[in-house]
N, C-alpha and C positions, 0 to 999 in steps of 0.2 A: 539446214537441209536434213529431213529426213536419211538416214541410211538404212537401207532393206540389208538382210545377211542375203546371200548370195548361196545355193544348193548345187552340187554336184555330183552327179552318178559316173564312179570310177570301175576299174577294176582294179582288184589287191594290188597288183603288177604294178602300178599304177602311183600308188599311195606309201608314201616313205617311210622306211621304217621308223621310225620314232612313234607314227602316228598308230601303227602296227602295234608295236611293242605298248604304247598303252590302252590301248582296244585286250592286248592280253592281263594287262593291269587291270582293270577295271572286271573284267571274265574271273578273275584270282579274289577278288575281293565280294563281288556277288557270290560268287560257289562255298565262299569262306574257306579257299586254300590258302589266303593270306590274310590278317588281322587289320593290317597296319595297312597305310598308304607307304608307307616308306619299308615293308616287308614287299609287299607287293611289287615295288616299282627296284628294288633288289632284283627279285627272282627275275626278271625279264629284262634286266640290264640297260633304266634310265634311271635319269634322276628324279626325285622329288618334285623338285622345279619343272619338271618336262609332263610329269604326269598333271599337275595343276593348271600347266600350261594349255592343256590341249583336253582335258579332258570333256571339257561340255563342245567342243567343236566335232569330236569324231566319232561315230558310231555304225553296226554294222546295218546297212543299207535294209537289211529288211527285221530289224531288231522293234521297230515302232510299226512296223508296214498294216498288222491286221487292222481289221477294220476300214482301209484306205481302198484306193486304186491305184495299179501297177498297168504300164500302158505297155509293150515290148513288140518290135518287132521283128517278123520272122523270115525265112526264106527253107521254103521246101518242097520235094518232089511233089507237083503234079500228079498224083495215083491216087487210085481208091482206097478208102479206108485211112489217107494221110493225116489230115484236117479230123477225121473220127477221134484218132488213138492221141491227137493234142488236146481237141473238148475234154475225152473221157479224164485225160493226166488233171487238166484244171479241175475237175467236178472231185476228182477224187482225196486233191485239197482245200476242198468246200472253198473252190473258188468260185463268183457269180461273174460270170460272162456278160458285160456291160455292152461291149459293142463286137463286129467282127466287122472287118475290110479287107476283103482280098480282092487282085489287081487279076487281071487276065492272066495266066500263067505264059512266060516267054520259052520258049526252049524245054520245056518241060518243067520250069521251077515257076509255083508259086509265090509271089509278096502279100504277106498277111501283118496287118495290123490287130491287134489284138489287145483291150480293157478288161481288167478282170475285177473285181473290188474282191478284196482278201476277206475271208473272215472273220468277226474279230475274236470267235472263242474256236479252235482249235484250227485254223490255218495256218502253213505254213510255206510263205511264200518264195524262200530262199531255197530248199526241196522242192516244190512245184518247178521251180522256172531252172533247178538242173535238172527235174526229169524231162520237161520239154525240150529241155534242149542236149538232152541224147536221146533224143527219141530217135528211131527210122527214117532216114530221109528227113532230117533238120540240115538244112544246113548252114545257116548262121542267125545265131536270136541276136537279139540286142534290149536293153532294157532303154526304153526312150523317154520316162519319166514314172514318179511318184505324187499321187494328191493326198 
């Protein structure tokens, strides 16, 4: 039998420290604040064995993202200018607006479904989708996939 690897979109909260801790292993050794695999995986207090262990399974969620698509969706105030000042936040991390679905508004709130495809030379999709989601009248994003 075939086996597919299996994708998950967490939050940090979420994600154990060991797995944590070598995501800052691997940041120390790109930046070249650490030489070694085993300087590195010191400074952030795992072992060796733990950095090897997990190193090609964890990474940060939007560290590969440009060039892709990010699906996420949102819930926000009904008002003028709301749905404006979310477009303008994507354009302004040259992100392309793939689809938009928004549900009737209940009660005054919005559901919006929202594709964006990432840029792949200067977007940044991990800055985009927190400024979305402080924007004015956001009141809960969710990220619902990555292609």
């Amino acid at each position: 039998m075939n086996e597919r690897n299996k994708y998950y979109v967490v939050t940090e909260k979420a994600v154990p420290e060991v797995f944590r801790k070598v995501l800052e292993a691997k940041r120390l050794l790109d930046s070249g604040r650490a030489s070694t695999v085993q300087e590195a995986s010191d400074q952030v207090g795992i072992s060796r064995s733990s950095f090897y262990k997990y190193k090609d399974d964890i990474f940060p969620f939007c560290e590969n993202a440009r060039g892709t698509t990010v699906s996420f969706l949102l819930q926000m105030d009904d008002e003028p200018g709301a749905l404006s000042s979310v477009l303008q936040a994507i354009a302004s991390y040259d992100g392309n607006i793939l689809t938009i679905h928004q549900g009737i508004p209940i009660n005054g709130i919005a559901s919006l479904t929202i594709s964006v495809q990432i840029a792949s030379q200067g977007g940044d999709a991990e800055e985009m989708m927190h400024h979305i989601e402080n924007q004015r009248g956001v009141h809960y994003f969710k990220i619902l996939g990555r292609e």
